[in-house]
C-alpha positions in Angstrom: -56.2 66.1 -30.6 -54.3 67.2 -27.3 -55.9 67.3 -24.1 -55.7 70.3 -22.4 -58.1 69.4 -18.8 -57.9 72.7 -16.7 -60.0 71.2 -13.9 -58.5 70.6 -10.4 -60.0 66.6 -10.4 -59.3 64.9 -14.1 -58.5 61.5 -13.3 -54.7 61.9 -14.9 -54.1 65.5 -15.2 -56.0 67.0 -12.6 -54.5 70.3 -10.9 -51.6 70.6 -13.2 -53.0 73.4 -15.3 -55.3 75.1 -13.4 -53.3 78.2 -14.5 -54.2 79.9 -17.7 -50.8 80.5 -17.7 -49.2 77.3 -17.4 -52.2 76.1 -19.6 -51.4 78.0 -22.7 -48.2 77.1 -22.3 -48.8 73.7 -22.3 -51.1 74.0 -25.1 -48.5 75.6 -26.9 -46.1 72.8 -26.7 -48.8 70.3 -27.5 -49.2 72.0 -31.0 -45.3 72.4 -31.3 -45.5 68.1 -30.9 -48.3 67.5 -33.7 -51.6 68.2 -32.4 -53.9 69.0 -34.9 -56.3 70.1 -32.2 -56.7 71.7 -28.9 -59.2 70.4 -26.8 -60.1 71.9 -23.4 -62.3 71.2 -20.6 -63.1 73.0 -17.4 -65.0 70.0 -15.9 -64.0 66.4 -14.9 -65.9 63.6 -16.7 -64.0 60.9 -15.2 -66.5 58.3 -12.9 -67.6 59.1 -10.5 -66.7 63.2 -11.3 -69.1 65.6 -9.4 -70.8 68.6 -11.8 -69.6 72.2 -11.9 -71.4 75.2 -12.5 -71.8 77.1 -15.3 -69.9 80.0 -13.9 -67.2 78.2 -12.4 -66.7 75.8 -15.8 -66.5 79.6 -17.9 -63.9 80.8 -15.0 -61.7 77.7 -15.9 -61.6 77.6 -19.8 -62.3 81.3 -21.0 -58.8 82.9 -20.2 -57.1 80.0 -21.9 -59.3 79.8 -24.7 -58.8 84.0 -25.5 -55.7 83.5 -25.2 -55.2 80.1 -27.5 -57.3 81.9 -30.0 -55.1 84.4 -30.2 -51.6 82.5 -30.5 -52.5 79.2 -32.0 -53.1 78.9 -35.4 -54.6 75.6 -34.9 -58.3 74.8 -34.2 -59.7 75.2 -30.5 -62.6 72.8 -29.2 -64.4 72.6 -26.2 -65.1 69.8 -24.3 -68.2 70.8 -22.8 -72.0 69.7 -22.3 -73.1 73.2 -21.3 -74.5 75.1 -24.2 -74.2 78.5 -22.9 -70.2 77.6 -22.1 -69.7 76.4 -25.6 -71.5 79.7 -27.0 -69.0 82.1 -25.3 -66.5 79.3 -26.5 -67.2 79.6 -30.1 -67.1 83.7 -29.9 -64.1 83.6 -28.3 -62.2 81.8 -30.8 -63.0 77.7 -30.3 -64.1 76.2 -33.8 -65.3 72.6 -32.5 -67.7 71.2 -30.0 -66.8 68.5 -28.3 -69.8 66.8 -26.3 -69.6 64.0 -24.5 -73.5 63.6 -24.2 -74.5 63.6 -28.0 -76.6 66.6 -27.6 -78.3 64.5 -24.9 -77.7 66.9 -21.4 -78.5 70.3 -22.7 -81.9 71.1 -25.1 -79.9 74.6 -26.7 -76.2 72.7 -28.1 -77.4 71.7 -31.0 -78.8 75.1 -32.1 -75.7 76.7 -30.7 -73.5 74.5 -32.5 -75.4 76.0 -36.0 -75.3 79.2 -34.5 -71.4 79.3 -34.3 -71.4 77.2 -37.9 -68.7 74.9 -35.1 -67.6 71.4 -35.8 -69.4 69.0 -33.4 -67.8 65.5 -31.6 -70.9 63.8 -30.3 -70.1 60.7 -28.2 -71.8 57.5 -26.8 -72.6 57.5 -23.0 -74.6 56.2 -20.5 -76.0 59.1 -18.3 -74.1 61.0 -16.9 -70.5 60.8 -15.0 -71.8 60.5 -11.8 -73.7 57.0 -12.8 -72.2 56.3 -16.3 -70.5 53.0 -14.5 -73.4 52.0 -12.4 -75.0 50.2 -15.1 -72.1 48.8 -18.0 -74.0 45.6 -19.2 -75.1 45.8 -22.7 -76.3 43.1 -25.1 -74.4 43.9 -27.8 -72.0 46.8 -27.1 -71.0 47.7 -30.2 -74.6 47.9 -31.8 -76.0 49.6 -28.8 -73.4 52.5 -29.3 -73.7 52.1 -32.8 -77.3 53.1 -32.4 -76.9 55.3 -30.2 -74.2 57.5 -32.3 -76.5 56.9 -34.9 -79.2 59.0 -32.8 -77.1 61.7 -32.1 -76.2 62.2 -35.9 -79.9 62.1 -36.7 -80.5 65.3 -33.7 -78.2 66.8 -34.8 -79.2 66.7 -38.4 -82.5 67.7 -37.6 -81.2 71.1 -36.1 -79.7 72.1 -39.2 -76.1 71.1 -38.5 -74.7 69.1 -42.3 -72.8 66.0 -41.9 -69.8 67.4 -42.8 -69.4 69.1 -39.5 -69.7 65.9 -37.5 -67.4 63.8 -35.8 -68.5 60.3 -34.1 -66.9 59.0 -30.8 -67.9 55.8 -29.3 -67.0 56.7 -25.5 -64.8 54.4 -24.3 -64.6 54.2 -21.0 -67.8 55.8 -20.7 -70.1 53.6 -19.3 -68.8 50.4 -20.5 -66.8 48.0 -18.7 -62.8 46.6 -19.8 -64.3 43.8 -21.8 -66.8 46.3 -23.3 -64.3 48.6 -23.9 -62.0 46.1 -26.0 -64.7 45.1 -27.5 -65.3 48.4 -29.1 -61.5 48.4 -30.1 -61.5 45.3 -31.9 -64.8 46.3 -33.9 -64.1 50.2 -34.9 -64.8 49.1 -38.2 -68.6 48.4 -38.0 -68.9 51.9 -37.0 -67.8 53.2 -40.1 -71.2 52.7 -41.7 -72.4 55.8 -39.7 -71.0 57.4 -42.4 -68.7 60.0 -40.6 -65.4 59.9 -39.1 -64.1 58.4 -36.0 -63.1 59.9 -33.3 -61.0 57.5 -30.1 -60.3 58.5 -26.6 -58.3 56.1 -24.7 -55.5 57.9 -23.5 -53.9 56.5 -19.6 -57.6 55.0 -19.3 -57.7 52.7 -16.5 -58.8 49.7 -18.8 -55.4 50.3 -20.7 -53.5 49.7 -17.2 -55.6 46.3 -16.1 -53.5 43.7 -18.3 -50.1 44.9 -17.2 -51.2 46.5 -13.9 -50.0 50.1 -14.5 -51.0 53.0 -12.6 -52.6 56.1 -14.4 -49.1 57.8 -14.8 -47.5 54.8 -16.3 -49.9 53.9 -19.4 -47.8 55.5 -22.6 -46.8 52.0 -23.7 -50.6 50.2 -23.1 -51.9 53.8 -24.3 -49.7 53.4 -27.3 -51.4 49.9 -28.7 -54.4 51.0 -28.3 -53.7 54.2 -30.5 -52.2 52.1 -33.3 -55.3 49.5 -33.2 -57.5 52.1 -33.0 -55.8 53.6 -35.9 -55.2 50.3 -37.9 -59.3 49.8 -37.9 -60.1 53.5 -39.2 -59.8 56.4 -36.5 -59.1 59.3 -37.7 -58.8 61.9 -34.4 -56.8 60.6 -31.5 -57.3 62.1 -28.2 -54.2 61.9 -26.5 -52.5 63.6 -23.3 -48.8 62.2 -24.5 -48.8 64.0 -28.0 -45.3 63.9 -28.9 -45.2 60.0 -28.8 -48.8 59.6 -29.5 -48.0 61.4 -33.2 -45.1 58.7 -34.1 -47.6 56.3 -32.8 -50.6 57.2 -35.2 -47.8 58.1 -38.0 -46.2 54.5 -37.7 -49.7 52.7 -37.7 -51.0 55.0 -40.9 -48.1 54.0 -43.2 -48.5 50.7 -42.3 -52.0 50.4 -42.5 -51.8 51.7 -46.0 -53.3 55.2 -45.2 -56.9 54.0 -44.7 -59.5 56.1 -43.2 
């Protein structure tokens, strides 16, 4: 899944494709470099990340999303928490929901998502970007967000979406602290009993850069290990800015893990 941020404050990204132009065209080279998917956001959910509006979120993703839909034969998802942006997503062409809240921030996504018969990423956080770090101490990190995916599935089962169409992420980096972070690395596998498939973000995140003190443009390498582990314990969607070497990456790890899920 390539990243495709067209918000002027992403923590790695931010401002470089703020044009639709220069965004399609990146998108465009992502897919040429083995994404599988396209996923684009209009609004920042790094720490600390102030909220947009509604209007100003649609203003940043529709022209690249009509015009993605239109020259990509890949699917499209939207990385939003906004139900009214991901409708006008899905008619426009976008095929997956990608919510960072697990239908937690806004009452009408699930019943969009079964409106637009979309594929739905529901992920683990801890309110939302503006005090997902304030509070990072769990008990047991990787049952908490075990539960908590679990909860999501369940809403979003009650509304009518099937199984099939969902996609667990655990949130790293959102709301958990480095050693929370690794810890949910090492133990991808106890999530598997949720019963769907995984879904890992940890692309240039600043817990990749800690050990070997890299800044946020110099984390392919650190980036890299965490894709293969991530990988080797049963991920199966990356989301990655770096897709060309993320792909030999994931590659490399699936052969030698065997080709488990």
């Amino acid at each position: 899944m390539g990243i495709l941020n067209v918000t002027p404050d992403s923590f790695s990204d931010g401002g470089l494709w703020t044009d639709p132009e220069q965004a399609v065209a990146h998108a465009v080279a992502m897919a040429e470099e083995g994404a599988d998917i396209i996923d684009i956001g209009g609004e920042s959910t790094r720490p600390g990340a102030a909220p947009v509006s509604e209007d100003n979120e649609l203003r940043r993703v529709m022209p690249v999303i009509e015009r993605l839909a239109a020259s990509l034969n890949i699917p499209l998802s939207i990385d939003t928490t906004k139900s009214t942006v991901a409708r006008r997503a899905l008619l426009a062409g976008a095929e997956i929901v990608n919510d960072i809240s697990g239908l937690t921030f806004d009452a009408g996504m699930a019943e969009t998502v079964v409106a637009g018969r979309a594929g739905l990423v529901v992920m683990h956080t801890r309110g939302r970007p503006q005090v997902m770090q304030y509070d990072t101490f769990y008990h047991d990190v990787v049952s908490e967000v075990r539960s908590g995916l679990a909860a999501s599935v369940q809403r979003a089962l009650s509304a009518g979406i099937s199984a099939e169409q969902v996609v667990v992420d655990p949130g790293i980096g959102f709301g958990k602290d480095r050693a929370g972070n690794l810890e949910l690395l090492r133990s991808l596998r106890e999530l598997h009993v949720l019963g769907r498939p995984l879904l890992v973000g940890t692309s240039r995140k600043g817990f990749t850069g800690t050990a070997a003190g890299r800044t946020v443009g110099n984390r392919l390498f650190t980036t890299a290990a965490t894709v293969a582990l991530a990988v080797a314990n049963g991920a199966g969607v990356l989301r990655v800015h770096d897709v060309a070497a993320m792909r030999d990456v994931a590659d490399m790890a699936w052969e030698i893990a065997g080709g488990r899920s």
